[in-house]
C-alpha positions as CSV (number, residue, x, y, z in Angstrom):
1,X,106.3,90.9,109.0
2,X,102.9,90.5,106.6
3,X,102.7,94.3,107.1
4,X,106.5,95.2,106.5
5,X,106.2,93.3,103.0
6,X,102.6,94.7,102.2
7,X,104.4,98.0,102.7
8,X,107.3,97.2,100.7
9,X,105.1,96.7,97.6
10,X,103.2,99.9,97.7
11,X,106.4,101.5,97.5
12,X,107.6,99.5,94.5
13,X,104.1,100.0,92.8
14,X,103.9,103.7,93.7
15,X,107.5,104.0,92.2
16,X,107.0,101.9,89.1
17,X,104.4,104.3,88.2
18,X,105.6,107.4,89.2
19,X,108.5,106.6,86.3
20,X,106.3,105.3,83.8
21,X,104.2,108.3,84.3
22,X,106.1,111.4,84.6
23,X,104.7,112.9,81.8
24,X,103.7,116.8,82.4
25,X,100.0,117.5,81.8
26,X,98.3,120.4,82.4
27,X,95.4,120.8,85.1
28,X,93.0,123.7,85.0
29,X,90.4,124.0,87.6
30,X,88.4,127.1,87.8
31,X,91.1,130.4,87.3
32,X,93.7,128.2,88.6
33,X,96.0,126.6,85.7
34,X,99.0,124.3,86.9
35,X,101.7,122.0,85.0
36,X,102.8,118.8,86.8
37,X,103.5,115.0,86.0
38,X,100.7,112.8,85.3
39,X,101.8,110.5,88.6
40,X,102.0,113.5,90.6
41,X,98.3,114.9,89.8
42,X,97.0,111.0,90.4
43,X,98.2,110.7,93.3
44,X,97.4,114.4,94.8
45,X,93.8,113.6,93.7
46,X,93.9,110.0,95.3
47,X,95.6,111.8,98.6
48,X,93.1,114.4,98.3
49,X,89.7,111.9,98.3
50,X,91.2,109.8,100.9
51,X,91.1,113.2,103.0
52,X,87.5,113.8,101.8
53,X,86.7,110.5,103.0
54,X,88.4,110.3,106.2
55,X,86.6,113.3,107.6
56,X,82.9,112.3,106.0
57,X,83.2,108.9,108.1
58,X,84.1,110.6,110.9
59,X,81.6,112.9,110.7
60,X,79.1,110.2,110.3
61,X,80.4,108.4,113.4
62,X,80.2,110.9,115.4
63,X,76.7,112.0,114.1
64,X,75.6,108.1,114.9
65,X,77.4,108.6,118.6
66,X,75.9,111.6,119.2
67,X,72.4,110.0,118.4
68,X,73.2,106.7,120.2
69,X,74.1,108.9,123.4
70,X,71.1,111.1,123.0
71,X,69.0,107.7,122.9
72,X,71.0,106.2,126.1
73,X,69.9,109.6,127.7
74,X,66.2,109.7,126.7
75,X,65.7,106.4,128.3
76,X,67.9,106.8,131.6
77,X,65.4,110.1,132.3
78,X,62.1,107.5,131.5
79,X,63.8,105.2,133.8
80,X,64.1,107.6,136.6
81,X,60.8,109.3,136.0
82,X,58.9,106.0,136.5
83,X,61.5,105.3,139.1
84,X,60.4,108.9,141.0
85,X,56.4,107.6,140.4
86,X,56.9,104.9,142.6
């Protein structure tokens, strides 16, 4: 129920300023020019990092997996070479 009502406000918020921001600006990047409202390039560009961020933590985790399996293997082969010694 928490999350229904937590969800309900984002969309109240996200409207509220989506109308009190619907001003056109223009956004130039590079060769590329475009016209859109102010809400609408905010919340492309927060959609956008979210994105960017998503896949550099995933990235990460799996770069710490890998390692942490690498590891895992690296000892189980000491283990069974001092296991073959005996």
């Amino acid at each position: 129920m928490l999350t229904v009502i937590f969800i309900i406000l984002v969309i109240v918020a996200v409207a509220a300023f989506s109308v009190q921001n619907a001003t056109a600006v223009s956004v130039s990047f590079l060769a590329w020019h475009y016209e859109a409202s102010l809400a609408l390039v905010v919340v492309l560009a927060l959609l956008t990092g979210v994105v960017f961020g998503m896949v550099l933590m995933s990235l990460l985790r799996l770069r710490r997996s890998l390692r942490k399996r690498r590891q895992a293997v690296v000892a189980e082969n000491a283990s069974n070479q001092k296991t073959r010694q005996l």
